[in-house]
N, C-alpha and C positions, 0 to 999 in steps of 0.2 A: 485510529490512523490519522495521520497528518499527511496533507498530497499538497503539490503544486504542477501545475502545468503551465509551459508556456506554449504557445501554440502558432503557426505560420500559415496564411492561406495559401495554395499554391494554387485553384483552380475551383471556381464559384460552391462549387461543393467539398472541396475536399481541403484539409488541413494536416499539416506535418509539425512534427514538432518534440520537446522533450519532458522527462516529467522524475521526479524524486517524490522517495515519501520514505516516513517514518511508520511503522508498524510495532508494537508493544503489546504485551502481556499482561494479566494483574498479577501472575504470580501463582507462585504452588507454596506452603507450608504446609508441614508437615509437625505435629508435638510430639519431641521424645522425651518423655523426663520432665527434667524441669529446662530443657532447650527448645531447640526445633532445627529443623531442616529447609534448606528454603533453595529456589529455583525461580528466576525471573530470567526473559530472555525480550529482546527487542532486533529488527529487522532492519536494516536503511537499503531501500532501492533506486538508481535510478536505468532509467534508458530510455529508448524513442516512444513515440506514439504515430497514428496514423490515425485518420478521423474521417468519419463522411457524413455529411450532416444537412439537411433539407428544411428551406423555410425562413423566415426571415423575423420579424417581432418573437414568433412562438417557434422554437427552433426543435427539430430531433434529431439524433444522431447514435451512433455507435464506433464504440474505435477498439481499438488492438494495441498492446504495446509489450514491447521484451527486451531485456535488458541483462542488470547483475545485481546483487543480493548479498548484501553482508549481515548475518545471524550472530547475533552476539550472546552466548549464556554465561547465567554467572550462579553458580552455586555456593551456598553457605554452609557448612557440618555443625555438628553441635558444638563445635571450639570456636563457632563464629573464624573459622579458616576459608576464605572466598578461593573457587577456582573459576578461574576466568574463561571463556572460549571462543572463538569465532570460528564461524561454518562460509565462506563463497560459495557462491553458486549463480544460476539462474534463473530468471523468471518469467514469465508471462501473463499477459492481465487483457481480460475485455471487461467491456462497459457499455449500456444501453443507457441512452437517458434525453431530459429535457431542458430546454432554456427557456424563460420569459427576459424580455427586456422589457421593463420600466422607464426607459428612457432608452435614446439613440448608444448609449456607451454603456449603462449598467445595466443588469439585473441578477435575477433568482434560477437558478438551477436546480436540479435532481439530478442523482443518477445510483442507478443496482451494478454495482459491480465487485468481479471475479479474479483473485490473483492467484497465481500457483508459483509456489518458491523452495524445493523440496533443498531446504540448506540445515536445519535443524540436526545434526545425528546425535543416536543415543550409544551406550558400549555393546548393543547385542549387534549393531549397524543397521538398524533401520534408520528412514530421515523422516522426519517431520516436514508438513509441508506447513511454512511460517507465513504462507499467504492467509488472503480471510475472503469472506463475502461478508462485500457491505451496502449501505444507503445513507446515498450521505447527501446532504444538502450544499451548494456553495452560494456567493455573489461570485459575479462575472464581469468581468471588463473587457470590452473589445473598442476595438482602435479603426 
C-alpha cells in the first residue's frame, strides 16, 4: 500500500484532514496446459480523516477515516484475452500509532492500521473486502 495524508490542526489536540492511497495485489495464476489464467486487482481510495493525538517530541494518536473506493480487476484466459473491471464503493479505515520527531519539523513514525472496502464482486455476488491490515512505517513533516 502506498497512503498520503495531509493533515490540518484545528484545536491543540485534534486534526482534520484528507488522505488517498493505492492498495494492490500480487496476483493469482493459475497453469492450464501449456497457458495460465491470471487475475490481479488494485484499489485507489481517497476521503477525510479525523485525528486526536497527545504529546509533543513523542506523539500518540488514533484517527478514523471514510471515504470512496475504486477496485479495478483485470483477468487474463488462456488466449491471453484481458477483461477489465472496476467495482465503486466505500470505505472505512482506523489507525492507532506513534510519532518521534528528530528535529522541530521531522521525524519517524509507526502506525497498525485497518481498512474495510467491500468493492471487489465475484459472479456468484459476493464482494471481497480490498481493504488490508497493515504497519507501516513513515517520515513526518509538520509545519
Amino acid at each position: 500500500q502506498l497512503s498520503a495524508q495531509v493533515l490540518r490542526r484545528i484545536h491543540p489536540h485534534f486534526m482534520v484532514g484528507g488522505e488517498a492511497a493505492l492498495t494492490g495485489s500480487d496476483g493469482w495464476r493459475r497453469d492450464v496446459d501449456s497457458s495460465s489464467l491470471d487475475f490481479e486487482w488494485f484499489t485507489l481510495s481517497a476521503g477525510g480523516v479525523g485525528r486526536a493525538e497527545t504529546g509533543d517530541r513523542l506523539l500518540a494518536y488514533a484517527e478514523v477515516s471514510v471515504g470512496l473506493a475504486l477496485t479495478q480487476s483485470t483477468f487474463s484466459d488462456t488466449h491471453s484475452v484481458e477483461t477489465v473491471e472496476r467495482y465503486p464503493g466505500p470505505y472505512l479505515g482506523a489507525a492507532v500509532g506513534a510519532e518521534l520527531f528528530v528535529t522541530r519539523r521531522f521525524g519517524l513514525g509507526a502506525r497498525l492500521s485497518s481498512t474495510y472496502a467491500p468493492t471487489l464482486d465475484n459472479l456468484i455476488g459476493d464482494q471481497h473486502d480490498s481493504g488490508l491490515t497493515a504497519l507501516g512505517l513513515s517520515l513526518v513533516y509538520r509545519q
